[in-house]
C-alpha positions as CSV (number, residue, x, y, z in Angstrom):
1,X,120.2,114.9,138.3
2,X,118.4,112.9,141.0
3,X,118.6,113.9,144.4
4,X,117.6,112.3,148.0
5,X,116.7,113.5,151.5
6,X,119.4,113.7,154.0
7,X,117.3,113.2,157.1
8,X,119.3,113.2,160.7
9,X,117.6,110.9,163.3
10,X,116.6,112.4,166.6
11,X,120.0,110.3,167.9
12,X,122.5,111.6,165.6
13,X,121.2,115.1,166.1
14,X,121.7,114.6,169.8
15,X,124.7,112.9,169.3
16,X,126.3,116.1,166.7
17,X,125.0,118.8,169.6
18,X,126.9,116.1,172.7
19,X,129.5,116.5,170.6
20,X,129.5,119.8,169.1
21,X,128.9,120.5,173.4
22,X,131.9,118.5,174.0
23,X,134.5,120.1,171.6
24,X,133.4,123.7,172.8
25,X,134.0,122.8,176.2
26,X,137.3,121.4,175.9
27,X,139.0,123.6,172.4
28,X,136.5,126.5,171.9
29,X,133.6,127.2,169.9
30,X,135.0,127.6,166.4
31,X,136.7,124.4,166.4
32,X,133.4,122.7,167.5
33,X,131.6,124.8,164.6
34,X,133.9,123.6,162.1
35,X,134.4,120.0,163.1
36,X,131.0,119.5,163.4
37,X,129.9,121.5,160.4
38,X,131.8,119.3,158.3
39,X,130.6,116.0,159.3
40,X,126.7,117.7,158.8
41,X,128.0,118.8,155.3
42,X,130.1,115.5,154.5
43,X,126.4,113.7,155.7
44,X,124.6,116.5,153.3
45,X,126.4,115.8,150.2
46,X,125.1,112.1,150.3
47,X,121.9,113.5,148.5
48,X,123.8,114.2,145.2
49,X,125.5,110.6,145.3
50,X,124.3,108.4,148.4
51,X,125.9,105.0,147.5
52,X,129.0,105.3,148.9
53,X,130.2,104.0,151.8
54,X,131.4,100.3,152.6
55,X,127.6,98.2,152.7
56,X,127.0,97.4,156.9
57,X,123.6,95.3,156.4
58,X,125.1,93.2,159.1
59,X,124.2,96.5,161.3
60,X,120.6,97.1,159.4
61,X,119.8,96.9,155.5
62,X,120.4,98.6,153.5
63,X,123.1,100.7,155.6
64,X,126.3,101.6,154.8
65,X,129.2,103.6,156.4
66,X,131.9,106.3,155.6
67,X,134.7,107.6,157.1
68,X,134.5,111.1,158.3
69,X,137.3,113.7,158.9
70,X,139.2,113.3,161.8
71,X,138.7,109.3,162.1
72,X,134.7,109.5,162.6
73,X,132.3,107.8,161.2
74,X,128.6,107.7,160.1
75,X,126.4,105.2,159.3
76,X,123.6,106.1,157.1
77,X,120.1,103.9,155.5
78,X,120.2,103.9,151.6
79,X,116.5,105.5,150.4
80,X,115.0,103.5,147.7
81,X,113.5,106.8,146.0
82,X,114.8,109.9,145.1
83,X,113.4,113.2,145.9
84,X,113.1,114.6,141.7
């Protein structure tokens, strides 16, 4: 089975800590643990199967996006080569 890198930009790890930040301050630290932890593993799991997603080259080829629990969503570049 072919897999690929799930690299995070510097931005969306900044964003995932505002946000991770955010949730803490306002509904505790758990929640922010868990609602962050399963957009990282929902963004993970695109290295088993990373064509999914509605295609967004209008934002930047080849992108696409997903939607994400809780109404978010992520936007992610399609790699050309696998990692094995």
């Amino acid at each position: 089975m072919k897999t690929y890198a799930v690299v995070f930009t510097p931005r969306a790890e900044r964003q995932l800590a505002e946000l991770y930040a955010y949730i803490a301050d306002h509904d505790g630290a758990l929640r922010a643990e868990k609602f962050v932890g399963e957009i990282v593993a929902d963004c993970l799991s695109l290295s088993s199967f990373p064509a999914r997603g509605a295609k967004r080259d209008d934002i930047r080829p080849p992108c696409a996006s997903r939607a994400l629990p809780d109404a978010c969503r992520s936007r992610f570049l399609l790699a050309s080569e696998p990692m094995s």
